[in-house]
C-alpha positions as CSV (number, residue, x, y, z in Angstrom):
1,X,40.5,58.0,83.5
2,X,38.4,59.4,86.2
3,X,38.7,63.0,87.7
4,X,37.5,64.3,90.6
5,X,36.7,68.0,91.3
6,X,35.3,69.3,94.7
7,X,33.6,72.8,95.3
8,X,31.7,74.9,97.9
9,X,34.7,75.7,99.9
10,X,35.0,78.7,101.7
11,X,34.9,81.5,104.8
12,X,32.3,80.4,107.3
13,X,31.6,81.7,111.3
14,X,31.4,79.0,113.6
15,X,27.9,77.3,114.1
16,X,27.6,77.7,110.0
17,X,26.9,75.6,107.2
18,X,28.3,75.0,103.9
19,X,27.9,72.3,101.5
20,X,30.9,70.5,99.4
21,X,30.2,68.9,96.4
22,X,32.7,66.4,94.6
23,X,32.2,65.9,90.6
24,X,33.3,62.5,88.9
25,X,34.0,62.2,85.1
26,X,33.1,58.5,85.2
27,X,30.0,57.2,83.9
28,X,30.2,54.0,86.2
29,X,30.6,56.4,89.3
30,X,27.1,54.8,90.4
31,X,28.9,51.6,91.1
32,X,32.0,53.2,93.4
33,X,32.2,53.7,97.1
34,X,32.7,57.2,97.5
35,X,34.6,59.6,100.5
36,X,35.6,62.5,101.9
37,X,38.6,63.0,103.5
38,X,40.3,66.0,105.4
39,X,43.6,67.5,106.2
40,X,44.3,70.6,108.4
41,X,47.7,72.9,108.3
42,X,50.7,70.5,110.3
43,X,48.3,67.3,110.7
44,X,47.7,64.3,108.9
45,X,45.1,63.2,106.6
46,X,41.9,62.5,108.5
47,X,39.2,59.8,107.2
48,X,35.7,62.4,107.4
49,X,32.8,60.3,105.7
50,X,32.2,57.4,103.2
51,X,28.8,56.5,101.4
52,X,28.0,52.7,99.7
53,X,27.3,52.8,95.8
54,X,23.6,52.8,96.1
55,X,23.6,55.8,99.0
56,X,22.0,53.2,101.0
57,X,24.9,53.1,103.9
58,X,27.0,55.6,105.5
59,X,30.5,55.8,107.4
60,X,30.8,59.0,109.5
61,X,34.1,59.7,112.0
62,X,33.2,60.5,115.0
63,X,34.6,64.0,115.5
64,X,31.6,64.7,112.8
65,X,28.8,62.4,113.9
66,X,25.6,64.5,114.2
67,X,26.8,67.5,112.6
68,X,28.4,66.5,108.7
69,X,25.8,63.9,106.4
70,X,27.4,62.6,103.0
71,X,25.2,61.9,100.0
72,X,25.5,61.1,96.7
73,X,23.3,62.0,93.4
74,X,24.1,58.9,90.9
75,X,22.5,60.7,88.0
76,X,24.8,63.8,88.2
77,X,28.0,61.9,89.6
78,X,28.2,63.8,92.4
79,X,28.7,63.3,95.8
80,X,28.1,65.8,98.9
81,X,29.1,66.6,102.2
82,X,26.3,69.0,104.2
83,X,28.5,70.5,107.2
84,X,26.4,71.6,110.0
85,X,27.5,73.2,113.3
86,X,30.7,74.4,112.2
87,X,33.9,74.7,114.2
88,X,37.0,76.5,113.8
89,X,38.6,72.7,114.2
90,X,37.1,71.8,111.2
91,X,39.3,74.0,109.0
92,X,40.8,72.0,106.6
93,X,41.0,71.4,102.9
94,X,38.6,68.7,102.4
95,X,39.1,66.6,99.1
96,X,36.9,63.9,97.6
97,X,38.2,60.2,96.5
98,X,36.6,57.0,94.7
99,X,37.4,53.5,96.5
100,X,38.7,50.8,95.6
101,X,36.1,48.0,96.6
102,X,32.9,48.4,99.3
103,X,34.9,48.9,102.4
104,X,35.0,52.6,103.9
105,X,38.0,51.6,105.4
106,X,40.3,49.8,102.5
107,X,42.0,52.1,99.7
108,X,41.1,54.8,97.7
109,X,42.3,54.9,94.0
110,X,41.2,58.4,92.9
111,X,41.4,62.0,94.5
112,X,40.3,65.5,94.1
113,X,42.7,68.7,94.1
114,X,40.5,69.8,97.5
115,X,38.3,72.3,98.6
116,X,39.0,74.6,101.4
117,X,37.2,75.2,104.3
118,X,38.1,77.8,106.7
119,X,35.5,78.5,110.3
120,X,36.1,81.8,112.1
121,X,35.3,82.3,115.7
């Protein structure tokens, strides 16, 4: 069964940084599109950023184009999401999730319990 566990949340000023990190219990996590996903108090889930099974291609939204970079360590089964340039929009509870096949934009299978990310002003 595969778990996901995501970390690095927490209480940032605007125009900070923080890094998320999302832990897999899966030895074939190396062979799974990965992403992160996003959802503020009263709104919807929002699609943030997807990486291929190699790390060799990226899918970023573009409310974070230029200022949030997904990456993923194989070896450790791990995958990240640097946030640069923070903005108190960008509170949210961010969570982690394994796809399904290659497309960033087909279904997820597996999610994480979320990380929260709150940006003062």
């Amino acid at each position: 069964q595969v778990q996901l566990v995501e970390s690095g949340g927490g209480l940032v000023q605007a125009g900070g940084s923080l890094r998320l990190s999302c832990a897999a219990s899966r030895r074939t996590f190396s062979s799974a599109l990965m992403g992160w996903f996003r959802q503020a108090p009263g709104k919807e889930r929002e699609f943030v950023a997807a990486i291929s099974r190699s790390g060799g291609s990226t899918y970023d939204a573009d409310s974070v184009k230029g200022r949030f970079t997904i990456s993923r360590d194989n070896a450790k089964n791990t995958v990240y999401l640097l946030m640069n340039s923070l903005k108190p929009e960008d509170t949210a509870l961010y969570y982690c999730a394994m796809g399904r096949g290659s497309a960033w934009n087909g279904a997820y299978d597996y999610w994480g319990q979320g990380t929260q990310v709150t940006v003062s002003s």
